[in-house]
C-alpha atoms as one frame of an Amber mdcrd trajectory, in Angstrom:
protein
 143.718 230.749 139.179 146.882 230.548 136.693 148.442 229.339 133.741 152.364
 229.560 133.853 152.822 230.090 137.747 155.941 228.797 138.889 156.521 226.125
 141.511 158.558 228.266 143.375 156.167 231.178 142.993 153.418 228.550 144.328
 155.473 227.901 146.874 156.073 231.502 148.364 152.231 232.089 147.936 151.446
 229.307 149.836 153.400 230.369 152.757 150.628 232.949 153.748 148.147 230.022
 154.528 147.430 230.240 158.056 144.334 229.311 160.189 142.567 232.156 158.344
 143.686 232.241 154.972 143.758 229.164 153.064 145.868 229.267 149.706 144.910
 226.601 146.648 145.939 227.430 142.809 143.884 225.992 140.120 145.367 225.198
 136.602 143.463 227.167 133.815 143.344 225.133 130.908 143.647 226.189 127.363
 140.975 224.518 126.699 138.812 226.536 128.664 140.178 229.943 127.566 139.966
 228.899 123.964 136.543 231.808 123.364 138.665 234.355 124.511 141.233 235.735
 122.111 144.078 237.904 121.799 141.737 240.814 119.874 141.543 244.427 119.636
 138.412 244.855 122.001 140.210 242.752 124.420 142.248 245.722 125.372 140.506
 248.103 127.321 143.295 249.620 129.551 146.270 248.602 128.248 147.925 248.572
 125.101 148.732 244.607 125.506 146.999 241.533 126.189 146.403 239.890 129.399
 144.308 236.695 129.630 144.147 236.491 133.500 141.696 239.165 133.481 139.555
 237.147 132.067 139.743 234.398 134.964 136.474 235.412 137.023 134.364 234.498
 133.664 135.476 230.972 134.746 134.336 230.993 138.482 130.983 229.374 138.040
 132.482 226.777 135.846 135.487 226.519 137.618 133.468 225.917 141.355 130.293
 224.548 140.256 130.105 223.701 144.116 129.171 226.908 145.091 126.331 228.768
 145.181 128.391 232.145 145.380 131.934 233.233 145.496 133.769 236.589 145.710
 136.043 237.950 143.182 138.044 240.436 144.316 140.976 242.020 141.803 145.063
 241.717 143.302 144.860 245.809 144.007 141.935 245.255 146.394 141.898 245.627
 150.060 139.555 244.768 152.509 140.135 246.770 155.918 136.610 244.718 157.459
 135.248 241.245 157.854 134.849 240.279 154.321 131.987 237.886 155.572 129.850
 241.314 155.634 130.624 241.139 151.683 129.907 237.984 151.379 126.230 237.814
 152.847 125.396 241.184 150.910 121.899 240.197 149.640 121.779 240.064 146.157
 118.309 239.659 145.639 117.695 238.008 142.195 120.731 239.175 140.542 123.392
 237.304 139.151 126.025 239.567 141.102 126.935 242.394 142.783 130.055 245.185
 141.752 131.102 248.605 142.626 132.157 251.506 140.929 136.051 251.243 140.016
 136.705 255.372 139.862 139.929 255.220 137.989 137.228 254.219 134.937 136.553
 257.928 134.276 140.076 258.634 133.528 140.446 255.881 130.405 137.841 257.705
 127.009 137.909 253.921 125.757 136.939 251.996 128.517 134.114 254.956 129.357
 133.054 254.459 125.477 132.871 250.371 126.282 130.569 250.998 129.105 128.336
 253.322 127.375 128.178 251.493 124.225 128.607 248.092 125.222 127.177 248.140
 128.325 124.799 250.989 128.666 125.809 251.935 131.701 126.572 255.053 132.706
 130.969 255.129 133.718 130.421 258.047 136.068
C-alpha cells in the first residue's frame, strides 16, 4: 500500500517476487485517507506525521475479497511458516495482535493505551 512510491522503487520491490512471494502495490487514494489528519494525537511515537501508519485501517476496505488478511509492520520477521499465523483461530473477534515491548519505553503512547484504550501497556 502507498501513495508517492516511485516507479523505480516499484520496480526494485518487485524483483523479490518469486514462486513464493508475490509483490502487488496498491494506490492509496486521498480520498480514502481524507478522516485521518495531520493532528496532535496522531503522533504517538514520533514527533512528525506519518500517514502510512495508518494503511492497515484500510485493509477491509481495501480487499473486501477476503475474509482475513495479515498485517504485519516493515520491522517484522517471521522465522516460521506464516500459514501457522494465518489459521490462528480467532474465535469471534475482529482480530488478533501481540504485545509490541518497545511500548513500555514511550510515557505517551503507555498514557494512549490506558486512557484510550484501557488496556493495560505492560
Amino acid at each position: 500500500m502507498n501513495q508517492d512510491l516511485s516507479e523505480e522503487y516499484k520496480k526494485q520491490l518487485a524483483n523479490f517476487s518469486n514462486n513464493y512471494v508475490h509483490v502487488k502495490f496498491f494506490h492509496i487514494d486521498e480520498e480514502l485517507v481524507k478522516p485521518i489528519q495531520n493532528r496532535k494525537e496522531n503522533y504517538l511515537r514520533a514527533n512528525f506525521f506519518m500517514m502510512s501508519i495508518f494503511y492497515r485501517l484500510f485493509i477491509p476496505e481495501l480487499f473486501p475479497q477476503y475474509d482475513k488478511a495479515i498485517y504485519s509492520d516493515s520491522d517484522t520477521i517471521v522465522v516460521d511458516d506464516i500459514a501457522k499465523l494465518y489459521n490462528t483461530e480467532l474465535g469471534s473477534n475482529l482480530f488478533g495482535a501481540c504485545t509490541d515491548s518497545s511500548i513500555q519505553y514511550v510515557d505517551k503512547l503507555v498514557k494512549y493505551i490506558k486512557d484510550a484504550l484501557a488496556l493495560d501497556p505492560r
